[in-house]
C-alpha positions, -999 to 999 in steps of 0.1 A, spaced: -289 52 534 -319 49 511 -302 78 493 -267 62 487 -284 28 476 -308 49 448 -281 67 438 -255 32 434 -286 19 415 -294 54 392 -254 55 382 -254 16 375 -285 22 357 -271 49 337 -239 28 331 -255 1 310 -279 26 292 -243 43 279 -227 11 268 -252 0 248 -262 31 229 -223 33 223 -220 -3 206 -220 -5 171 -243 -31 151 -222 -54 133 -234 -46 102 -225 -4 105 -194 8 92 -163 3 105 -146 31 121 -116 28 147 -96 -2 156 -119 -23 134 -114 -1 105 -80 -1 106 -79 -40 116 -104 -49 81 -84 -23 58 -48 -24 69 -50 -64 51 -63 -51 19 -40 -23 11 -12 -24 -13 14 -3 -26 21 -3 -61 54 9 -78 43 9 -115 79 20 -123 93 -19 -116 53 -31 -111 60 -43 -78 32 -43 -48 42 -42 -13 21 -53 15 28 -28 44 8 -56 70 27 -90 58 58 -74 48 63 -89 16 63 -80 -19 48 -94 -50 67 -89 -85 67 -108 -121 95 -132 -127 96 -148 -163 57 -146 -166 45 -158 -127 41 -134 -99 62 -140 -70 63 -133 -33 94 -125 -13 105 -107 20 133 -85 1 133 -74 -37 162 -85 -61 191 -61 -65 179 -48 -94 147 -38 -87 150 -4 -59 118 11 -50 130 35 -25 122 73 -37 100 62 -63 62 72 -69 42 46 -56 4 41 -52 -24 25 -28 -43 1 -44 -70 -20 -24 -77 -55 -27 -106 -66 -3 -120 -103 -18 -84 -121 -15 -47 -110 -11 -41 -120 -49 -30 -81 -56 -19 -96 -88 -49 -99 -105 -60 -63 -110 -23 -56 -123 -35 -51 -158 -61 -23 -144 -32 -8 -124 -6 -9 -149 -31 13 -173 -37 35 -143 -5 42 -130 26 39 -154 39 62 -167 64 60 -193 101 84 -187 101 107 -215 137 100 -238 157 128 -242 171 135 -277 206 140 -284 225 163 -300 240 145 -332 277 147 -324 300 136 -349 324 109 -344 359 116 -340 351 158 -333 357 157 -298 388 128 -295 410 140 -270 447 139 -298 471 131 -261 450 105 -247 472 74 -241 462 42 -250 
């Protein structure tokens, strides 16, 4: 009997010894579930193509309309983001994204190249039985 209790008493013993080598101080850095918690609210994607953010844990996007930034669930019809580079960017201090879009749109856009044309001449390649 004396056996079994020292034994209860060693494992219980050896129990709180583990959990409190195993917590972290608060001030250590974040790995796991609090990691993910603290950095999943300050990262953005960036599309520099239409300069749009998207906030993957609010679900909204932030875009310029006649000179102030605005937030909404679902982009207008002319901007499509789908298939198009886009970036991470991190804002930790607020969720104003916004206000590093200079420094991002230096970083990130890229202009599309223009092709040049061939000079064709105008009326070469009018097609004589097209109706009108």
């Amino acid at each position: 009997m004396k056996k079994l209790l020292m034994m209860a008493i060693l494992l219980l013993a050896t129990i709180s010894v583990v959990n409190v080598a195993v917590a972290q101080p608060p001030h250590a850095k974040a790995w796991g579930k609090r990691a993910k918690h603290d950095f999943k609210h300050g990262r953005y994607y960036y599309y520099p193509k239409h300069n749009v953010y998207y906030s993957p844990a609010a679900h909204r996007y932030w875009y310029p309309r006649n000179g102030v930034w605005v937030s909404a669930n679902v982009l207008p019809r002319t901007m499509v983001v789908y298939n198009q580079p886009s970036y991470v960017v991190y804002r930790d201090i607020d969720n104003d994204i916004w206000r590093d879009n200079r420094v991002h749109y230096q970083r990130y856009y890229q202009p599309v190249p223009v092709e040049r044309r061939r000079y064709v001449r105008p009326g070469v390649s009018v097609d004589v039985h097209a109706r009108f």
